[in-house]
Phi, psi and omega in degrees: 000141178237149195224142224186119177250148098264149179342134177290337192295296177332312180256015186263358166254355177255355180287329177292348164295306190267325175265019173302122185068013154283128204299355177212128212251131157294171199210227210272120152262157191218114183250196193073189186314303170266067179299126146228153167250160171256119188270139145223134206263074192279021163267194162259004173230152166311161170227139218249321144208168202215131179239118181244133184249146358116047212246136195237173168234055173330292192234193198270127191080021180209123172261137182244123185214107179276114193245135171264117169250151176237111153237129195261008192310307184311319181318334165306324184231017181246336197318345161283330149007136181253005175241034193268159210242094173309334191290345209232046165221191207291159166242123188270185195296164172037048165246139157264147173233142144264126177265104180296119163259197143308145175310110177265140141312186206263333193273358162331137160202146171314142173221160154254163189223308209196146168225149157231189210236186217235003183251005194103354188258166189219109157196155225136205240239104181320307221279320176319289198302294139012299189300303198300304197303304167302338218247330167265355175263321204256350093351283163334279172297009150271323208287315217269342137323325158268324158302324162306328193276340206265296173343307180300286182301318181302309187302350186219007188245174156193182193011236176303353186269289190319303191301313172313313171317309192263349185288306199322295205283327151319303217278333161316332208257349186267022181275176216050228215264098221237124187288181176259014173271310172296359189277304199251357138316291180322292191293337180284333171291309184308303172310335166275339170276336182277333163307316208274328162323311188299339259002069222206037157295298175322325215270290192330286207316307138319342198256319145003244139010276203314300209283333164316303181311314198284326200292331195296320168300311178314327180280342153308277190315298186316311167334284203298330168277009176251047149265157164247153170277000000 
Protein backbone atom coordinates (compact mmCIF):
# COMPACT_ATOMS: atom_id res chain seq x y z
CA UNK A 1 0.00 0.00 0.00
CA UNK A 2 1.11 3.38 -0.82
CA UNK A 3 0.44 6.42 0.53
CA UNK A 4 1.13 10.03 -1.35
CA UNK A 5 0.04 13.62 -0.64
CA UNK A 6 -0.57 15.91 -3.11
CA UNK A 7 -2.20 19.06 -4.21
CA UNK A 8 -6.10 18.79 -4.76
CA UNK A 9 -5.41 21.16 -8.28
CA UNK A 10 -2.00 18.55 -9.20
CA UNK A 11 -4.10 15.62 -8.63
CA UNK A 12 -7.28 16.40 -10.16
CA UNK A 13 -4.81 16.50 -13.49
CA UNK A 14 -2.99 13.61 -13.02
CA UNK A 15 -6.24 11.31 -12.10
CA UNK A 16 -7.64 12.34 -15.38
CA UNK A 17 -4.58 11.36 -17.13
CA UNK A 18 -4.36 8.06 -15.69
CA UNK A 19 -7.62 6.96 -15.74
CA UNK A 20 -8.58 8.27 -19.38
CA UNK A 21 -8.92 5.05 -20.82
CA UNK A 22 -8.73 2.33 -18.69
CA UNK A 23 -10.26 -1.00 -19.00
CA UNK A 24 -11.43 -1.06 -15.61
CA UNK A 25 -13.86 1.74 -13.67
CA UNK A 26 -14.84 2.87 -10.21
CA UNK A 27 -18.53 2.54 -10.17
CA UNK A 28 -20.64 3.04 -6.72
CA UNK A 29 -18.77 3.99 -3.86
CA UNK A 30 -20.31 3.12 -0.25
CA UNK A 31 -18.60 5.41 2.51
CA UNK A 32 -18.91 5.01 6.45
CA UNK A 33 -18.22 2.21 8.49
CA UNK A 34 -18.63 -0.63 5.75
CA UNK A 35 -16.87 1.15 2.72
CA UNK A 36 -16.76 -0.51 -0.32
CA UNK A 37 -16.41 0.40 -4.11
CA UNK A 38 -18.06 -1.70 -7.03
CA UNK A 39 -15.13 -2.39 -9.60
CA UNK A 40 -16.17 -2.87 -13.59
CA UNK A 41 -14.26 -4.48 -16.20
CA UNK A 42 -15.72 -2.60 -19.49
CA UNK A 43 -13.04 -4.40 -21.69
CA UNK A 44 -12.39 -7.21 -23.50
CA UNK A 45 -9.64 -9.10 -21.35
CA UNK A 46 -9.63 -10.14 -17.84
CA UNK A 47 -8.01 -8.05 -15.71
CA UNK A 48 -5.62 -9.75 -13.46
CA UNK A 49 -4.47 -6.76 -11.45
CA UNK A 50 -5.38 -3.30 -10.21
CA UNK A 51 -4.47 -0.46 -7.98
CA UNK A 52 -6.98 2.14 -6.76
CA UNK A 53 -6.50 5.26 -4.90
CA UNK A 54 -8.41 6.98 -2.55
CA UNK A 55 -8.23 10.79 -1.85
CA UNK A 56 -9.78 12.13 1.17
CA UNK A 57 -9.26 16.04 2.22
CA UNK A 58 -7.71 15.89 5.94
CA UNK A 59 -7.43 19.82 5.55
CA UNK A 60 -8.18 22.54 3.35
CA UNK A 61 -6.08 22.54 0.20
CA UNK A 62 -4.65 19.68 0.48
CA UNK A 63 -5.65 15.49 -0.98
CA UNK A 64 -4.54 12.62 0.68
CA UNK A 65 -4.44 9.77 -1.64
CA UNK A 66 -3.88 6.26 -0.39
CA UNK A 67 -3.64 3.46 -3.32
CA UNK A 68 -4.84 -0.06 -2.58
CA UNK A 69 -3.39 -2.78 -4.60
CA UNK A 70 -5.05 -6.03 -5.74
CA UNK A 71 -3.05 -8.59 -7.66
CA UNK A 72 -5.38 -11.87 -8.30
CA UNK A 73 -2.40 -13.69 -11.38
CA UNK A 74 -2.75 -16.46 -9.09
CA UNK A 75 -6.36 -17.33 -9.17
CA UNK A 76 -5.82 -19.19 -12.09
CA UNK A 77 -4.97 -22.24 -10.17
CA UNK A 78 -5.66 -21.11 -6.15
CA UNK A 79 -9.36 -19.62 -7.56
CA UNK A 80 -10.73 -23.42 -6.10
CA UNK A 81 -9.47 -23.29 -3.56
CA UNK A 82 -11.78 -23.80 -0.15
CA UNK A 83 -10.24 -20.56 1.67
CA UNK A 84 -9.66 -18.78 -1.51
CA UNK A 85 -10.68 -14.85 -1.12
CA UNK A 86 -13.51 -14.15 -3.87
CA UNK A 87 -12.32 -10.57 -3.74
CA UNK A 88 -9.14 -11.75 -4.75
CA UNK A 89 -9.69 -13.38 -8.72
CA UNK A 90 -9.28 -12.24 -11.90
CA UNK A 91 -12.65 -9.57 -12.93
CA UNK A 92 -13.37 -10.67 -16.44
CA UNK A 93 -14.92 -8.54 -19.40
CA UNK A 94 -18.11 -7.08 -18.43
CA UNK A 95 -17.81 -8.51 -14.47
CA UNK A 96 -18.35 -6.01 -11.63
CA UNK A 97 -16.43 -6.50 -8.16
CA UNK A 98 -17.38 -4.90 -5.02
CA UNK A 99 -14.15 -4.42 -2.93
CA UNK A 100 -14.47 -4.06 0.96
CA UNK A 101 -12.22 -0.92 1.94
CA UNK A 102 -11.36 0.49 4.99
CA UNK A 103 -14.01 3.20 6.82
CA UNK A 104 -13.94 6.61 4.29
CA UNK A 105 -15.15 9.41 5.22
CA UNK A 106 -18.44 10.77 3.16
CA UNK A 107 -16.23 13.07 0.88
CA UNK A 108 -13.95 10.26 -0.09
CA UNK A 109 -13.69 9.49 -3.83
CA UNK A 110 -11.95 6.76 -6.14
CA UNK A 111 -9.99 6.40 -8.85
CA UNK A 112 -8.59 3.12 -10.60
CA UNK A 113 -4.73 4.40 -11.03
CA UNK A 114 -3.24 1.22 -12.85
CA UNK A 115 -4.48 -2.30 -14.24
CA UNK A 116 -2.93 -5.15 -15.51
CA UNK A 117 -4.80 -7.36 -18.14
CA UNK A 118 -4.59 -11.21 -18.23
CA UNK A 119 -2.09 -11.37 -21.63
CA UNK A 120 0.44 -8.86 -19.63
CA UNK A 121 -0.09 -5.35 -20.71
CA UNK A 122 0.06 -2.75 -18.28
CA UNK A 123 -1.72 0.14 -17.70
CA UNK A 124 -1.95 3.08 -15.88
CA UNK A 125 0.43 5.08 -13.25
CA UNK A 126 4.34 3.44 -14.34
CA UNK A 127 5.55 3.26 -10.51
CA UNK A 128 2.16 1.41 -9.30
CA UNK A 129 2.64 -0.90 -12.33
CA UNK A 130 6.34 -1.31 -11.74
CA UNK A 131 5.39 -1.77 -7.78
CA UNK A 132 2.79 -5.27 -9.27
CA UNK A 133 5.52 -6.53 -11.20
CA UNK A 134 8.53 -6.48 -9.12
CA UNK A 135 6.41 -7.93 -6.52
CA UNK A 136 5.51 -10.84 -9.12
CA UNK A 137 9.46 -11.63 -9.98
CA UNK A 138 9.68 -11.94 -6.77
CA UNK A 139 7.02 -14.02 -5.74
CA UNK A 140 8.16 -16.13 -9.02
CA UNK A 141 11.94 -16.54 -7.86
CA UNK A 142 10.66 -17.79 -4.10
CA UNK A 143 7.99 -20.32 -5.78
CA UNK A 144 10.98 -21.47 -7.88
CA UNK A 145 13.14 -22.16 -4.64
CA UNK A 146 10.46 -24.41 -3.56
CA UNK A 147 9.58 -26.08 -6.25
CA UNK A 148 13.54 -26.80 -6.36
CA UNK A 149 13.57 -28.31 -2.91
CA UNK A 150 10.59 -30.65 -3.42
CA UNK A 151 12.35 -31.71 -7.02
CA UNK A 152 15.80 -32.38 -4.99
CA UNK A 153 13.74 -34.78 -2.86
CA UNK A 154 11.12 -36.36 -4.38
CA UNK A 155 12.50 -38.55 -7.03
CA UNK A 156 14.32 -40.38 -4.69
CA UNK A 157 12.68 -40.21 -1.32
CA UNK A 158 9.64 -41.01 -0.16
CA UNK A 159 7.75 -40.62 3.36
CA UNK A 160 9.62 -39.94 6.52
CA UNK A 161 12.91 -40.05 4.93
CA UNK A 162 11.50 -37.30 2.37
CA UNK A 163 9.76 -35.44 4.65
CA UNK A 164 12.91 -34.93 7.01
CA UNK A 165 14.77 -34.19 3.96
CA UNK A 166 12.55 -31.18 3.17
CA UNK A 167 11.92 -30.09 7.05
CA UNK A 168 16.44 -29.66 6.77
CA UNK A 169 16.13 -27.96 3.56
CA UNK A 170 13.38 -25.10 4.54
CA UNK A 171 14.16 -24.62 7.67
CA UNK A 172 17.76 -23.97 6.34
CA UNK A 173 16.52 -21.58 4.12
CA UNK A 174 14.63 -19.32 6.62
CA UNK A 175 16.72 -16.98 8.20
CA UNK A 176 15.50 -12.96 7.61
CA UNK A 177 12.31 -12.39 6.12
CA UNK A 178 10.79 -15.68 5.38
CA UNK A 179 8.29 -15.18 1.74
CA UNK A 180 5.08 -16.67 1.59
CA UNK A 181 5.78 -19.23 -0.51
CA UNK A 182 8.45 -20.22 1.46
CA UNK A 183 5.89 -20.11 4.81
CA UNK A 184 3.77 -22.06 3.53
CA UNK A 185 5.85 -24.96 2.13
CA UNK A 186 7.47 -25.07 5.74
CA UNK A 187 4.22 -25.37 7.49
CA UNK A 188 2.61 -27.77 4.93
CA UNK A 189 5.88 -30.23 5.06
CA UNK A 190 5.75 -30.16 9.15
CA UNK A 191 1.34 -31.16 8.88
CA UNK A 192 2.44 -34.01 6.66
CA UNK A 193 4.92 -35.05 9.01
CA UNK A 194 2.65 -35.00 12.19
CA UNK A 195 0.43 -37.21 9.53
CA UNK A 196 2.81 -39.62 8.86
CA UNK A 197 4.16 -39.37 12.86
CA UNK A 198 0.04 -40.32 13.34
CA UNK A 199 1.03 -43.28 11.82
CA UNK A 200 -0.47 -42.35 8.19
CA UNK A 201 2.69 -42.39 6.13
CA UNK A 202 1.48 -43.36 3.08
CA UNK A 203 -1.76 -41.02 3.43
CA UNK A 204 1.24 -37.84 4.09
CA UNK A 205 3.12 -38.89 1.66
CA UNK A 206 0.30 -38.30 -0.91
CA UNK A 207 -0.88 -35.41 0.34
CA UNK A 208 2.94 -34.49 0.02
CA UNK A 209 3.27 -35.45 -3.71
CA UNK A 210 -0.65 -33.67 -4.31
CA UNK A 211 0.96 -30.26 -2.76
CA UNK A 212 4.46 -30.43 -4.52
CA UNK A 213 2.52 -30.91 -7.79
CA UNK A 214 0.06 -27.59 -6.84
CA UNK A 215 3.44 -25.58 -5.95
CA UNK A 216 4.74 -26.46 -9.37
CA UNK A 217 1.28 -24.82 -11.24
CA UNK A 218 1.87 -21.53 -9.23
CA UNK A 219 5.12 -21.60 -10.30
CA UNK A 220 4.29 -22.32 -13.83
CA UNK A 221 1.44 -19.79 -13.54
CA UNK A 222 4.14 -17.14 -12.07
CA UNK A 223 6.34 -17.41 -15.02
CA UNK A 224 3.76 -16.82 -17.29
CA UNK A 225 2.65 -13.62 -15.45
CA UNK A 226 6.07 -11.77 -13.96
CA UNK A 227 6.45 -10.29 -17.65
CA UNK A 228 4.89 -7.06 -18.58
CA UNK A 229 3.93 -6.85 -22.59
Amino acid sequence: MHHRFLTAATLAAVTVLRADGLPLVAGKLTTGPSSQVELRNTGTKAVTAWSVGIMTHPDAGRTHREVHTGDAYLAEVTRDLPRSSPHLDWIRPGQSRVLPLDPQPAEAAVEVMAVVLEDGTALGEPQLLKAIFDKRVAERDELHKVVDAFNAVLPGKRGAAALDDLKSRLASSSAGEESTPHRSAREAVEAFSQKAAAGKADEADQSLRTYAAFVQRQYDVAVRHATRK
